[in-house]
C-alpha positions as CSV (number, residue, x, y, z in Angstrom):
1,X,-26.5,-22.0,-52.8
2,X,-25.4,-20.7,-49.6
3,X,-28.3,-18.8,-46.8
4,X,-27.4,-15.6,-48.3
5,X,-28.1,-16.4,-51.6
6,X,-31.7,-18.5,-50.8
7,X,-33.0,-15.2,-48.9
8,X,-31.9,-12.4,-51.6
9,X,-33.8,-14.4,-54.1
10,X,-37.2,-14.7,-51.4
11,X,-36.7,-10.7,-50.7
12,X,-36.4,-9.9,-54.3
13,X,-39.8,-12.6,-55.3
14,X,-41.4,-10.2,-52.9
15,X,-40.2,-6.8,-53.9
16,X,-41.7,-8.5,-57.6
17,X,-44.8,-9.5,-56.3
18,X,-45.4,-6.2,-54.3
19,X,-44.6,-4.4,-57.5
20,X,-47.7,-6.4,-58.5
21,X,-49.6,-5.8,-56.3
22,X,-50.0,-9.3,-55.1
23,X,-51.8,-10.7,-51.3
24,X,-49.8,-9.0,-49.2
25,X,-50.0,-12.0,-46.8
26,X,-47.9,-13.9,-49.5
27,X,-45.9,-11.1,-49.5
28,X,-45.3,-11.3,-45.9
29,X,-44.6,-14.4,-46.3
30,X,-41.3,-14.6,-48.5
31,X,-39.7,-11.4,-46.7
32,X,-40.2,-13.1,-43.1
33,X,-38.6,-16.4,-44.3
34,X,-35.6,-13.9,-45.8
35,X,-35.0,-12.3,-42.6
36,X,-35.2,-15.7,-40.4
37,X,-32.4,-17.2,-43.0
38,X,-30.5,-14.3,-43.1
39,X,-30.1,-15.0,-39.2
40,X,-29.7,-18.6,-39.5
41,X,-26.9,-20.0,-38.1
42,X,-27.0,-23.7,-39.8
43,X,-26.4,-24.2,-43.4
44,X,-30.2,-24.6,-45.2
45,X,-28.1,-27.3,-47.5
46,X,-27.0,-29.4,-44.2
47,X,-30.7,-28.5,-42.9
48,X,-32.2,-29.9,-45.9
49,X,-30.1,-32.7,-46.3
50,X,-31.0,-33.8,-42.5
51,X,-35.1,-33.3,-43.7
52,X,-35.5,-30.5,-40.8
53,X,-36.3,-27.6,-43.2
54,X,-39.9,-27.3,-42.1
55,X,-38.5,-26.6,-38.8
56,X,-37.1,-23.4,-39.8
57,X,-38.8,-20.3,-38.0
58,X,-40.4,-18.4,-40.6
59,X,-40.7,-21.4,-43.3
60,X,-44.2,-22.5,-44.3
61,X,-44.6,-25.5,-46.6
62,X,-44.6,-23.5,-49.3
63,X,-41.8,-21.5,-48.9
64,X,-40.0,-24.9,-47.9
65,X,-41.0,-26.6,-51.4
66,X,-39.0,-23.3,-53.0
67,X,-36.4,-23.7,-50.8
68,X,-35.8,-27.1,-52.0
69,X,-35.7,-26.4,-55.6
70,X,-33.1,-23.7,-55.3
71,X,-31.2,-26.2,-53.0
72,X,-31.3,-28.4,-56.1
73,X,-31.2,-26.1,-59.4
74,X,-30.3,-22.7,-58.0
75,X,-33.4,-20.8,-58.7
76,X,-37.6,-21.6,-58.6
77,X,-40.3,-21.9,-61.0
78,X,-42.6,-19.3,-59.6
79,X,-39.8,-16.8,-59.3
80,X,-38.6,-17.3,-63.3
81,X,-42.3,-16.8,-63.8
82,X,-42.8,-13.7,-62.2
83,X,-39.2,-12.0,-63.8
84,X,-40.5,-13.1,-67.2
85,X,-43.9,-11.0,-66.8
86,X,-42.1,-7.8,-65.1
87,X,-40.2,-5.7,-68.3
88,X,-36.4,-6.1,-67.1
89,X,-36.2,-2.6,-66.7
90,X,-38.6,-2.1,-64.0
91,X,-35.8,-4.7,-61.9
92,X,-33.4,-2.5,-62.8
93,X,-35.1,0.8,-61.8
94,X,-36.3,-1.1,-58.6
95,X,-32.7,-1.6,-57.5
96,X,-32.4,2.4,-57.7
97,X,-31.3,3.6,-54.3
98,X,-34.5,5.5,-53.0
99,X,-37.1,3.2,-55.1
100,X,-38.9,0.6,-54.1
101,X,-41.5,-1.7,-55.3
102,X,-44.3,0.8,-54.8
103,X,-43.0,3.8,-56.1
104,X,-41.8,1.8,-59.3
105,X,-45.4,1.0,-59.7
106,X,-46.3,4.8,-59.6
107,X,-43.6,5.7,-62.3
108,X,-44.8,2.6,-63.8
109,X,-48.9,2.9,-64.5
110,X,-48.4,6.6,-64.4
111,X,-45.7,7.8,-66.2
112,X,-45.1,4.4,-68.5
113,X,-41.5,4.3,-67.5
114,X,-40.0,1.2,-67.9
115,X,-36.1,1.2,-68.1
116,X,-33.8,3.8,-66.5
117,X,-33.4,6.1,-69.9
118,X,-37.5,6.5,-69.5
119,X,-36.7,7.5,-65.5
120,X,-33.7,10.1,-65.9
121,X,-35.8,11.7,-68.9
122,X,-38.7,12.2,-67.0
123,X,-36.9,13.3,-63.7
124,X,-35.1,16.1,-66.1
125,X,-38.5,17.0,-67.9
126,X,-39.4,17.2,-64.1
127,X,-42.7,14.9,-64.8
128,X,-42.0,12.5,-61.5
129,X,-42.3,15.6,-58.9
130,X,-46.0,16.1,-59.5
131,X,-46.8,12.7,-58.8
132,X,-48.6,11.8,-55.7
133,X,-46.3,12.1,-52.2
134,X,-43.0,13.3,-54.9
135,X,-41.7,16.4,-55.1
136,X,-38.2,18.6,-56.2
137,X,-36.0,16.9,-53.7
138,X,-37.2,13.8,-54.1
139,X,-36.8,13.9,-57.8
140,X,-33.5,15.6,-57.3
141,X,-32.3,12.1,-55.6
142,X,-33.9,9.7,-57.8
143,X,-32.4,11.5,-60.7
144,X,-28.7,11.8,-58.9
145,X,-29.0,8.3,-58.1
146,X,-30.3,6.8,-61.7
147,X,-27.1,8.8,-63.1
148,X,-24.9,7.2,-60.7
149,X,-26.1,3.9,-61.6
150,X,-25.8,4.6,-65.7
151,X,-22.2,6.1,-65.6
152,X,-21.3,3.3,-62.7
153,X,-18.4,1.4,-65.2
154,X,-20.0,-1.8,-64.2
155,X,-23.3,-1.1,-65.6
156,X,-25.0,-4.2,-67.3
157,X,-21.7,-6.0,-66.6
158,X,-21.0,-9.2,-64.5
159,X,-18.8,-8.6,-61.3
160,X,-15.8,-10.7,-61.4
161,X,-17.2,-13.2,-58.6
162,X,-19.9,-14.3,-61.0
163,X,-18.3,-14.5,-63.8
164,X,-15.7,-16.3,-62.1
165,X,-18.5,-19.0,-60.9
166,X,-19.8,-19.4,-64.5
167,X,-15.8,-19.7,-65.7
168,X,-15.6,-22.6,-63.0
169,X,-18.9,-24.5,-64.1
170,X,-18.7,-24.5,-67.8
171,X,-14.7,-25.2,-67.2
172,X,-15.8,-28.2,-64.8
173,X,-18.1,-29.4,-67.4
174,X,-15.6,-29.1,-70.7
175,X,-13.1,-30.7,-68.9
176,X,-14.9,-34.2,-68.7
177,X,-15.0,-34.0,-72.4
178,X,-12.0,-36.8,-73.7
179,X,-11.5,-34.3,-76.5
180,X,-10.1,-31.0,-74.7
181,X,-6.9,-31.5,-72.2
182,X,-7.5,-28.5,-70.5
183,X,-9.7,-25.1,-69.8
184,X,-7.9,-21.9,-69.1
185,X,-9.2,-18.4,-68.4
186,X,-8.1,-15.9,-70.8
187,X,-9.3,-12.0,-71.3
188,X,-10.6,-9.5,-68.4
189,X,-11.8,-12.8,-66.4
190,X,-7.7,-13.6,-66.6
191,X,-6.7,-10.4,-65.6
192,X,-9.3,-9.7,-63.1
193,X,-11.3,-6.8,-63.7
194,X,-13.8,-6.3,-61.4
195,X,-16.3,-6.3,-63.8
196,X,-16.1,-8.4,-67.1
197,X,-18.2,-8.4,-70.5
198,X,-17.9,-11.7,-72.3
199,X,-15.9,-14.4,-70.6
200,X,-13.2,-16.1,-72.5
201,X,-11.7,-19.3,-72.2
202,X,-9.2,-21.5,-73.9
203,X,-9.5,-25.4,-74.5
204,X,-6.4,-27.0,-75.1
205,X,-7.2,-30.0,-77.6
206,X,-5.9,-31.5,-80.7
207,X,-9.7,-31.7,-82.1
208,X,-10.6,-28.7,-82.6
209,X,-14.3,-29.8,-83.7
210,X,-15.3,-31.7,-81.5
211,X,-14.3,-29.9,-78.5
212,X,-16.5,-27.1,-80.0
213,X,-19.4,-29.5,-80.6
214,X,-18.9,-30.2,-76.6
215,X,-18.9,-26.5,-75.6
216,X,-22.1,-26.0,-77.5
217,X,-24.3,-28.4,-76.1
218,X,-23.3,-27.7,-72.2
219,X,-25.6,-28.2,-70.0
220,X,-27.2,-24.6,-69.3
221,X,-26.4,-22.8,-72.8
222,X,-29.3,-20.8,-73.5
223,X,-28.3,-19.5,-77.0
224,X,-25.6,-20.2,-79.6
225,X,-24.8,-17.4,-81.4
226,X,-22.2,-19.0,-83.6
227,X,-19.0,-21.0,-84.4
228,X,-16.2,-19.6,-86.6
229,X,-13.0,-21.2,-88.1
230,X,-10.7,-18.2,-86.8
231,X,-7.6,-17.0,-88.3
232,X,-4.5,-19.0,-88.2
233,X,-6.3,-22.6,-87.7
234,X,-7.9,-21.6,-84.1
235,X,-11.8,-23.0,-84.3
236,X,-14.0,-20.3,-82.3
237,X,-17.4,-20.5,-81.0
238,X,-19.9,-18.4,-78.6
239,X,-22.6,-19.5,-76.5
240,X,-25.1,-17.0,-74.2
241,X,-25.5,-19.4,-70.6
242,X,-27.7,-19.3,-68.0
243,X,-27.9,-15.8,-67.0
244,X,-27.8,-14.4,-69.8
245,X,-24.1,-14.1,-69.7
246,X,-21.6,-14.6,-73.1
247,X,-18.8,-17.2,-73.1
248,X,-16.1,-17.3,-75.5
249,X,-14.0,-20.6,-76.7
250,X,-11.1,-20.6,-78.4
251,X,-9.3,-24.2,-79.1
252,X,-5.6,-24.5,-79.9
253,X,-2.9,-26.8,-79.8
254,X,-1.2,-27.3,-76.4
255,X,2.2,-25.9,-78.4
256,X,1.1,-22.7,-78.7
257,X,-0.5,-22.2,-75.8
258,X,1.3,-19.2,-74.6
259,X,0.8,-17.3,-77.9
260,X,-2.9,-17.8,-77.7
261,X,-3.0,-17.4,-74.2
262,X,-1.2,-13.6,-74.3
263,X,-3.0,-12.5,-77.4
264,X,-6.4,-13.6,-75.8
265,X,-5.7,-12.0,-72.0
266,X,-5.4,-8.5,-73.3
267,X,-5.5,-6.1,-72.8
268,X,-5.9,-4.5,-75.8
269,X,-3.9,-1.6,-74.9
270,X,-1.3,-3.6,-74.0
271,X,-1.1,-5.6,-77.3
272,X,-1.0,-2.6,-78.6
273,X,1.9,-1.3,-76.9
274,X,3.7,-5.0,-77.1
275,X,2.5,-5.0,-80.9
276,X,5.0,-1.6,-80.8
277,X,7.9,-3.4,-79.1
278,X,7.9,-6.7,-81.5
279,X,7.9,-4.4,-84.4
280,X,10.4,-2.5,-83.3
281,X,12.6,-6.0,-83.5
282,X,11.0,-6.6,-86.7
283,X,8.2,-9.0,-85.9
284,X,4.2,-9.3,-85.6
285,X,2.0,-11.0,-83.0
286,X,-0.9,-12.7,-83.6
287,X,-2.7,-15.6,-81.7
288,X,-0.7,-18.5,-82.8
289,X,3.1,-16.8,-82.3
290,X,5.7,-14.5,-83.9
291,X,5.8,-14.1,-87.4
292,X,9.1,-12.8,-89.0
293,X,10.0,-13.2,-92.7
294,X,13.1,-14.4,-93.8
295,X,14.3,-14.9,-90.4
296,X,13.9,-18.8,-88.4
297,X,12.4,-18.7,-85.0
298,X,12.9,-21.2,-82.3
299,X,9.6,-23.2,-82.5
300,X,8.8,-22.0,-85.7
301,X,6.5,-24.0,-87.8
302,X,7.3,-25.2,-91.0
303,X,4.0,-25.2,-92.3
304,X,3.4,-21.1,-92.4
305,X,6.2,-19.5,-90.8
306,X,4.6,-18.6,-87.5
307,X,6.6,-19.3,-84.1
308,X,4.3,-20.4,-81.3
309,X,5.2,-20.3,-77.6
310,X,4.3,-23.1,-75.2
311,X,4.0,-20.9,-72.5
312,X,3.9,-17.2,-72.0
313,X,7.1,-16.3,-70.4
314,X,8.6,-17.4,-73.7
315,X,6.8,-15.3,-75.6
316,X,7.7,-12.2,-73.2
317,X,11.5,-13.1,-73.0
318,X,11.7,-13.5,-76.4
319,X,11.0,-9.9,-76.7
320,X,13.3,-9.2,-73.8
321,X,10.8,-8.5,-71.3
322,X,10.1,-10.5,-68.2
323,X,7.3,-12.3,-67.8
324,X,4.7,-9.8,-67.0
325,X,1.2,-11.2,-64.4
326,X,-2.0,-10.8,-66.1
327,X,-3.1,-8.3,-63.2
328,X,-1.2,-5.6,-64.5
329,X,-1.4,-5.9,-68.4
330,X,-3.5,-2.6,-69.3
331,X,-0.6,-0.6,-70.5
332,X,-0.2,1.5,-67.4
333,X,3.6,1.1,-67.4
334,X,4.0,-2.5,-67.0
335,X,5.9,-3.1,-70.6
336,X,8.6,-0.2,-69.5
337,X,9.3,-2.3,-66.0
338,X,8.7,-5.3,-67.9
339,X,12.2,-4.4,-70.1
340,X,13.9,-2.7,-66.9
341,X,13.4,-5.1,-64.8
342,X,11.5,-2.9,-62.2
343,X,8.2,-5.5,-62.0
344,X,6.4,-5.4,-58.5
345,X,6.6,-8.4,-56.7
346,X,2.9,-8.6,-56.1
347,X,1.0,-9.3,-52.9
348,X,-0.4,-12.8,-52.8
349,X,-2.7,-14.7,-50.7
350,X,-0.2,-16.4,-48.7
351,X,1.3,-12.4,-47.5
352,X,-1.8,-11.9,-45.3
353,X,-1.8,-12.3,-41.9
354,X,-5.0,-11.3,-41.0
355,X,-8.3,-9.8,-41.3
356,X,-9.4,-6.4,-39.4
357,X,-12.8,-6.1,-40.6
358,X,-15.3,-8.7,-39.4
359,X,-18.9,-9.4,-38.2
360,X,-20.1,-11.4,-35.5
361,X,-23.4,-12.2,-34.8
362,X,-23.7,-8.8,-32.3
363,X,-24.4,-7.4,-35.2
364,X,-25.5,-8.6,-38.3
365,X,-23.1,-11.5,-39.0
366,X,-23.8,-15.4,-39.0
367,X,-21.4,-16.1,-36.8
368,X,-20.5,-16.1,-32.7
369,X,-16.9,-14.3,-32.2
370,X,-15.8,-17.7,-31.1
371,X,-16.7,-19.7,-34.4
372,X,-15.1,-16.3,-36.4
373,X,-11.9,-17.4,-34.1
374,X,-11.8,-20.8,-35.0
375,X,-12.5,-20.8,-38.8
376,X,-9.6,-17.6,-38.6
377,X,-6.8,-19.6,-37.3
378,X,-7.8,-23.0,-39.4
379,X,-6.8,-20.2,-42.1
380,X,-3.3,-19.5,-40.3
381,X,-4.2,-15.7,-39.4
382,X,-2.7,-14.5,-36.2
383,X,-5.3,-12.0,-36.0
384,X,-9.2,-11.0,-36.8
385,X,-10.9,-7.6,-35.4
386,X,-14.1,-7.9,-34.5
387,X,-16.3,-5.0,-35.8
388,X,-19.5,-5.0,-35.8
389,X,-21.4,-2.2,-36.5
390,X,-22.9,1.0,-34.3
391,X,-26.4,2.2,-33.7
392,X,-27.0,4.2,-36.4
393,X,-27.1,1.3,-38.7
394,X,-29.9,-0.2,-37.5
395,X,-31.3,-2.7,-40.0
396,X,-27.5,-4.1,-39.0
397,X,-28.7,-4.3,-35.6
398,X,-26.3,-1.9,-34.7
399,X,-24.9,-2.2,-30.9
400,X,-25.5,0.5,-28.4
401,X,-22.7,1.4,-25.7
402,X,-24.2,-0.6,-23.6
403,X,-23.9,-4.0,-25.8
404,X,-20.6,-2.7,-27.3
405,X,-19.1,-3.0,-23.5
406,X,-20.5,-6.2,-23.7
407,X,-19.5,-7.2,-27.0
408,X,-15.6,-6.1,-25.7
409,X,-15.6,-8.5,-22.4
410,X,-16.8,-11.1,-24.8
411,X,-13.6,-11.1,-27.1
412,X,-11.6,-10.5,-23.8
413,X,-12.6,-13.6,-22.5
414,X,-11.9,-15.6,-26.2
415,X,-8.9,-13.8,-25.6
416,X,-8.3,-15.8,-22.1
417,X,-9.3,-19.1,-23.4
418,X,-7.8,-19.1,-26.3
419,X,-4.5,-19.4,-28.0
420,X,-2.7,-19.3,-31.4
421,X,-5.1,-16.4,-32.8
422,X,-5.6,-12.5,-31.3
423,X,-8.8,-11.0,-31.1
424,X,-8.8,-7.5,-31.4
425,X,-12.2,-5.3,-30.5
426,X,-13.3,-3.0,-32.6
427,X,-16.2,-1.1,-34.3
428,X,-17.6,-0.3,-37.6
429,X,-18.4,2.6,-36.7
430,X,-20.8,5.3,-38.7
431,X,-19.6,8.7,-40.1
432,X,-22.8,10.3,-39.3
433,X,-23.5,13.3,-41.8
434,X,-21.8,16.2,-40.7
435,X,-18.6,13.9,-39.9
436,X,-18.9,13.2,-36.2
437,X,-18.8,9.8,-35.5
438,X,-21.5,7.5,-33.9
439,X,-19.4,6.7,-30.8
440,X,-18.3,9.0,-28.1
441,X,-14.2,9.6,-28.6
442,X,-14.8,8.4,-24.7
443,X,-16.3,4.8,-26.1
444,X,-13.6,4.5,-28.6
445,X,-10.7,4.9,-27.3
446,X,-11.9,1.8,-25.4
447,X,-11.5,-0.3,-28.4
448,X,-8.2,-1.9,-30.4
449,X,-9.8,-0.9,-33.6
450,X,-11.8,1.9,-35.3
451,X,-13.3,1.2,-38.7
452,X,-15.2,4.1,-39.8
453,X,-17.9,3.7,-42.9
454,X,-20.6,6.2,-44.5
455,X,-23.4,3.8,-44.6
456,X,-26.1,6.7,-44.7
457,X,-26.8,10.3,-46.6
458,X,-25.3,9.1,-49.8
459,X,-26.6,12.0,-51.9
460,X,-24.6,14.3,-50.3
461,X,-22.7,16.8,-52.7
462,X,-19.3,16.2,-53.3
463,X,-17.7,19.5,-51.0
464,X,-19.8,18.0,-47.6
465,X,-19.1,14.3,-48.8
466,X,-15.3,15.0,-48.7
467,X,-15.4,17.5,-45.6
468,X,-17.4,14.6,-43.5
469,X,-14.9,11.9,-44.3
470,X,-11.8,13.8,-43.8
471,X,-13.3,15.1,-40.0
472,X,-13.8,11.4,-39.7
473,X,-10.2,10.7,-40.5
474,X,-9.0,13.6,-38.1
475,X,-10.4,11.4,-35.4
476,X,-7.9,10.5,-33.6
477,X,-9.5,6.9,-32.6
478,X,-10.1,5.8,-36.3
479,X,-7.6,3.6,-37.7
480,X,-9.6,2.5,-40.6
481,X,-11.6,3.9,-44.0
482,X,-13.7,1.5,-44.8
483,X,-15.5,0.5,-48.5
484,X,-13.7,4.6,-49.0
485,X,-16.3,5.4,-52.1
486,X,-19.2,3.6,-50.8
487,X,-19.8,1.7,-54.4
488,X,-22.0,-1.4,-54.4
489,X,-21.8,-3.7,-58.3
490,X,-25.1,-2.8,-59.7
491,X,-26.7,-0.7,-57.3
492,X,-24.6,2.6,-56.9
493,X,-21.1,3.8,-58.5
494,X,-20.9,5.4,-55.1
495,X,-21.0,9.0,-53.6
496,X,-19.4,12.0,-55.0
497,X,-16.5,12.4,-53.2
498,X,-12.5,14.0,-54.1
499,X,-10.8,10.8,-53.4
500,X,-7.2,12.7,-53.5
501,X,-8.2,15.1,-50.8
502,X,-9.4,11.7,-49.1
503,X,-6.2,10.3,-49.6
504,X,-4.0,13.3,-48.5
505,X,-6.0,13.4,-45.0
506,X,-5.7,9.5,-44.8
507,X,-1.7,10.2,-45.5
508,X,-1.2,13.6,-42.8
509,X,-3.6,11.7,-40.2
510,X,-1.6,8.5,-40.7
511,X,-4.8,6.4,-41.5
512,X,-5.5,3.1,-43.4
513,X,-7.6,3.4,-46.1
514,X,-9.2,-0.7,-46.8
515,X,-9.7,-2.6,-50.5
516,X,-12.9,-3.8,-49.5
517,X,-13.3,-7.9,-50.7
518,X,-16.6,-7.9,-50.8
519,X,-17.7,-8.6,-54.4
520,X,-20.1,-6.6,-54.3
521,X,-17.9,-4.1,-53.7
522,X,-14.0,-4.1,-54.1
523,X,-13.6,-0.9,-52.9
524,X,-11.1,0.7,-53.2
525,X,-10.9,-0.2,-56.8
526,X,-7.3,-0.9,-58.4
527,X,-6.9,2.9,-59.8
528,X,-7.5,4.2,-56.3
529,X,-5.5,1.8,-54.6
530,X,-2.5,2.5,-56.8
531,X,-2.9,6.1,-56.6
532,X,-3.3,5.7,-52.5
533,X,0.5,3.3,-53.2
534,X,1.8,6.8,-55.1
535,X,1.2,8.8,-52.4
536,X,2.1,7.0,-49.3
537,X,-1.1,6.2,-48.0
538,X,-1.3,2.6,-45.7
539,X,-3.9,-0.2,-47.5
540,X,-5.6,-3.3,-45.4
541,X,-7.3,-5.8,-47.7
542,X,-10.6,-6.7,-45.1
543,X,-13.3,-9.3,-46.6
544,X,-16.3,-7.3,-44.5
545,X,-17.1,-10.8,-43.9
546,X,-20.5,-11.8,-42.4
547,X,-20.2,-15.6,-42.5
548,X,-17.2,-18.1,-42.2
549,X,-17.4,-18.4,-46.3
550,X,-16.7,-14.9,-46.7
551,X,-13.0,-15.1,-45.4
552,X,-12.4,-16.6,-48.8
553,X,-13.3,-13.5,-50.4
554,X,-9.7,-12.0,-49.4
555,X,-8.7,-13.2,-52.9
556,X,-11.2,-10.6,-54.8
557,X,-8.9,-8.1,-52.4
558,X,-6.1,-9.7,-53.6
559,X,-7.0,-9.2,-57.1
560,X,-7.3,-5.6,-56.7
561,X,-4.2,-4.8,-55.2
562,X,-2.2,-6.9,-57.5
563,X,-4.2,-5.0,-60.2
564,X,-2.4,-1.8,-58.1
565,X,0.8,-2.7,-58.1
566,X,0.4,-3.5,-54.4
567,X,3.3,-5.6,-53.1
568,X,3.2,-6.9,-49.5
569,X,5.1,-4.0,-48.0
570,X,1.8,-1.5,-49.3
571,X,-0.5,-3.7,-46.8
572,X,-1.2,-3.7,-43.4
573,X,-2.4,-6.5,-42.3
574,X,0.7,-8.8,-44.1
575,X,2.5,-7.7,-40.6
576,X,2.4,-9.9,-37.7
577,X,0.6,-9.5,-34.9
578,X,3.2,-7.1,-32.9
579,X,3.4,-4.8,-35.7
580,X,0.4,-4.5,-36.7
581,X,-0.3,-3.5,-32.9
582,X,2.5,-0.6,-33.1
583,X,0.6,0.4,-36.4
584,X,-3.0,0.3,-34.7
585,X,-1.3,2.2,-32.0
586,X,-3.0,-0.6,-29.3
């Protein structure tokens, strides 16, 4: 567990134990031992491992005992305590923009509301305004903002980066079996939604049993719901892990591997579609190859008929298609280019050449500008902006004029000293809620980079949401839209706001609009992103990050564009350094 992880799950033992109603010294406790980790330099693993933890501001003994036991099993006894006696619906509600542990108490003993359905019915029955310190507005946004979090597409499923981090532990752990040859990701996981239901995978083995009887005893399976013997000779079993979270197995031979893997990938709408194109040629797919009576196929098996493909690009060519990446497989036109050969050649990590959306520790970051420099260039970018965030956002420790001057000679003199990787200064700087921004034009035009973000007023109607970011993009000092529709995976679906009017203004004003890597948001998502590729409008795939290990999340960036269609001519930042200068206007 990184820093960031250790002190979400201390400020969410203490939201619990407020909630509670619990000492509130104790309380005190776990959220001043988050905030001192969240500024922490050091690693608390490295920390631990040297036996300095009790040296930690903020860190009692025991808070330090905790600490430990996330180090070494990822969570703590008392907090898996305390989330079994709260009804998982009162988390849910308390991750409600606008309510916290208090106020969920209130609904709570005095309404009896206990999940989200029990909060928007009694916000539209209008039972929560005549509680204590409520009233119509207040309601109004609670209700707005329960809504948001229902019809959010991600609701009650797992973003991408966790399921991707369960995919890599149970694969890690069926892979030491001597029955299964290999563990491949198959279904949304493969294709990289940014949200997925179940995770599938694929074991490769020529024991079909026993590699089953090894995924069903792994180490942190909570629940078996079954094991099947599927169609066509593929064994099948479920298991619910740690977390609550499904995981699929499907076992095949190693040659049909490609059959099972396209089947299983999906989409459905595209099997569908490519269902339409084999019959057409007189054939049917299923998970183990093509079937076609009266008619030999190369690879065809004796035994029932069935032709199996080793590997996917077969399977594709054989139907006359190239080979089509798993991004883009949901039926939005792929299978035409597929058989035309108009396929994208898709961005890839490899294209970027930078990053120009980063925090320092100015502002709420890990990192000093100089460590941000180093860790950049070990990466091979030419280029990082440096934009930490202004006043308004103050629990970001937003910089005033006066530190942003600062914060500019700092990077000037990095600049100086070092060589091989640019610097550029910048801001994230807040749309405040009539669309004027939180800098001065006289304090931006200062900088190499404006990134301008709604971090505030998200409850805004739609007409005043879309008129303050389009006066933001009229600016003639922003460069950037960051995070455009203000989303956050489990939290928000983000504001209501006409994205193509967005878009239009980004296009006239000649401004970027960013795919946001952070996994908690990916924002823009990939239908945005392709419709801002339809219409012209320039993308930069930023990470946000706020520690060296966030760099790597550039490939959840990656994953959405590819998902767009995006090919390294739709990005910014795959330019070198001296374009992407002309393109910043520096």
């Amino acid at each position: 567990m990184d820093n960031a992880e250790i002190a979400d799950i201390l400020s969410r033992m203490a939201r619990l134990l407020e909630f509670k109603g619990e000492n509130p010294f104790k309380i005190a406790a776990y959220e001043k031992a988050a905030r001192s980790i969240k500024r922490l330099e050091a690693d608390l693993s490295s920390i631990h491992q040297e036996g300095r933890l009790s040296g930690v501001p903020g860190v009692g003994k025991a808070i330090e005992d905790k600490i430990e036991e996330m180090l070494t099993t990822g969570t703590f006894e008392a907090y898996e305590r305390t989330v079994a006696e709260i009804p998982r619906g009162i988390i849910e509600i308390m991750d409600i923009s606008g309510i916290g542990p208090k106020t969920a108490r209130v609904l709570y003993e005095r309404l009896g509301i206990v999940s989200i359905g029990d909060l928007i019915k009694a916000a539209e029955e209008h039972r929560i305004r005549r509680l204590p310190r409520m009233g119509p507005k207040q309601e109004e946004r609670i209700l707005r903002a329960a809504r948001s979090r229902v019809q959010s597409s991600d609701f009650r499923r797992t973003p991408l980066a966790v399921a991707t981090a369960i995919a890599r532990q149970v694969t890690e752990e069926l892979s030491s079996s001597p029955y299964i040859m290999k563990v491949l990701p198959a279904g949304s996981l493969r294709r990289r939604k940014e949200t997925v239901g179940n995770i599938d995978l694929i074991a490769l083995s020529d024991e079909p049993e026993k590699a089953i009887d090894a995924f069903m005893h792994a180490g942190k399976v909570t629940q078996a719901p079954g094991r099947w013997d599927a169609d066509e000779g593929n064994a099948h079993a479920a298991i619910i892990y740690e977390g609550n979270i499904r995981v699929d197995l499907y076992v095949g031979p190693e040659s049909y591997c490609g059959s099972l893997m396209q089947y299983l990938t999906g989409s459905k709408e595209h099997n569908i579609h490519l269902h339409e194109v084999a019959r057409a040629r007189g054939y049917s797919i299923s998970r183990s190859g093509m079937i076609y009576e009266g008619k030999q196929i190369e690879n065809e098996r004796p035994d029932n008929g069935v032709a199996g493909f080793a590997t996917e690009a077969a399977l594709y060519g054989f139907l006359g298609l190239e080979y089509l990446p798993p991004e883009i497989r949901e039926d939005r036109g792929e299978i035409e280019a597929g058989l035309d050969g108009r396929l994208p050649a898709l961005i890839e990590r490899k294209d970027i050449k930078g990053d120009l959306h980063v925090h320092s520790r100015w502002s709420d970051g890990r990192n000093t500008i100089e460590e941000l420099a180093l860790h950049a260039g070990g990466l091979g970018y030419e280029y990082i902006a440096i934009t930490d965030h202004s006043p308004s956002t103050g629990v970001a420790n937003g910089l005033s004029e006066e530190r942003l001057l600062e914060h500019i000679r700092e990077i000037e003199d990095i600049n100086e000293r070092k060589e091989g990787i640019r610097l550029l200064s910048g801001t994230e700087c807040d749309i405040l809620s009539d669309g004027r921004l939180d800098y001065s034009n006289r304090v931006l035009e200062g900088l190499d980079i404006v990134v301008a973000a709604v971090h505030a007023g998200l409850e805004q109607d739609r007409k005043s949401m879309t008129k303050r970011v389009v006066a933001a993009l009229e600016n003639e000092h922003v460069d950037i839209l960051a995070h455009p529709t203000g989303r956050k995976f489990g939290k928000r679906s983000g504001y209501d706001i006409d994205m193509e009017e967005v878009m239009q203004a980004a296009f006239d004003n000649d401004k970027v609009l960013e795919i946001n890597s952070s996994p908690s948001r990916l924002d823009l998502n990939d239908r945005h992103a392709r419709m801002a590729k339809e219409m012209g409008v320039k993308i930069a795939i930023n990470t946000d990050t706020h520690s060296l290990a966030h760099f790597d999340n550039i490939s959840y960036g990656i994953d959405v564009a590819r998902r767009a269609w995006l090919e390294p001519a739709d990005v910014v930042n795959t330019r070198g350094l001296k374009e992407i200068g002309s393109i910043l206007r520096m």
